[in-house]
N, C-alpha and C positions, 0 to 999 in steps of 0.2 A: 504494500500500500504506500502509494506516494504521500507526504509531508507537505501539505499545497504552503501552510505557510510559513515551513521552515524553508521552502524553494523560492517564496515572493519576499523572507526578507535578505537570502541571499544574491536575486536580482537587486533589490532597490540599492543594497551597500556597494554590489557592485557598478551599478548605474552611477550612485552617488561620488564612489570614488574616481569613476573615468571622469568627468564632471569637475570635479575639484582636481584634478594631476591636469588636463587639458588647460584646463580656467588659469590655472599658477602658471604654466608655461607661455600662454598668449598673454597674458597682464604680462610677466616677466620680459618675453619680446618686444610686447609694446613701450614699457619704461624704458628700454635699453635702445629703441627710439627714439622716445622723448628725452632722454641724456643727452643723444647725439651720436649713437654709437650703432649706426646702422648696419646690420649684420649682411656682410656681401660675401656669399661663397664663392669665389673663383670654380667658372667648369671644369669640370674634369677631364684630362682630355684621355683618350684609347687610341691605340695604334688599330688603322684600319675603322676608323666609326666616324660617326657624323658629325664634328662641332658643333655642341650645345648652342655655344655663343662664342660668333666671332672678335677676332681680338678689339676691333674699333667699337660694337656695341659694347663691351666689357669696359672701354676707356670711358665709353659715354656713360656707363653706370657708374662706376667712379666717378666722374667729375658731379654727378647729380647729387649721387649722395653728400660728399664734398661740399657743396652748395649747400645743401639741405641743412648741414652740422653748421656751415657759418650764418644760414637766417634762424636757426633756435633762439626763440626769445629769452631763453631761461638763464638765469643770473649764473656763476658759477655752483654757487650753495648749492639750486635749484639740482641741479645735472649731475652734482656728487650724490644727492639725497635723490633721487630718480633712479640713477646706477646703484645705491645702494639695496634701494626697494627691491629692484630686477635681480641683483643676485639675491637677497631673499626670497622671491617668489622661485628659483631655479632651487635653492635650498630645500624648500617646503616641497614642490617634487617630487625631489631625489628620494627625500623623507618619505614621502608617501609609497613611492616605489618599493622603497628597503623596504618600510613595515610591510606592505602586501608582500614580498617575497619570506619576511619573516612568518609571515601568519600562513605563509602557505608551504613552504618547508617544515617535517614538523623534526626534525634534526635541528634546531634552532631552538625547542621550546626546553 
């Protein structure tokens, strides 16, 4: 016999927590924006495959970003306290990850 609502409360925790690990990681990106600290991967490149992004669109995303970080209206304070928050929210995370791999390893308890 199935456990209908030992199964619905371990959907909601789990809804809950992708929810909150997703939420910390977009808010943490987004601060890390609003610092000024615009996260640009360089393409990756393979031998024998299609260039993601050629080298002139790559200099034009550089420079935009570039732009972008010297019209930030935010005072210095602001941009440290911004950067700060963001690696908080990347902290809280990680956090969250650990504990779910704790709680689901049970060589851990």
């Amino acid at each position: 016999m199935i456990d209908w609502l030992a199964f619905l409360i371990v959907f909601v925790s789990a809804l809950a927590a992708a929810v909150v690990v997703v939420g910390l990681y977009a808010l943490g990106l987004r601060l890390l924006v609003t610092a000024g600290r615009a996260p640009l991967v360089a393409p990756a490149e393979f031998t024998d495959a299609i260039t993601v992004m050629s080298e002139k669109k790559r200099q034009r995303e550089e420079k935009r970003v570039e732009k972008a970080t010297r019209k930030n209206p935010l005072s210095p304070a602001q941009r440290v306290a911004a950067r700060s928050a963001a690696y908080a929210c990347f902290v809280g995370c990680a956090a969250a990850v650990l504990y779910g791999i704790y709680l689901i390893v049970p060589l851990f308890h």
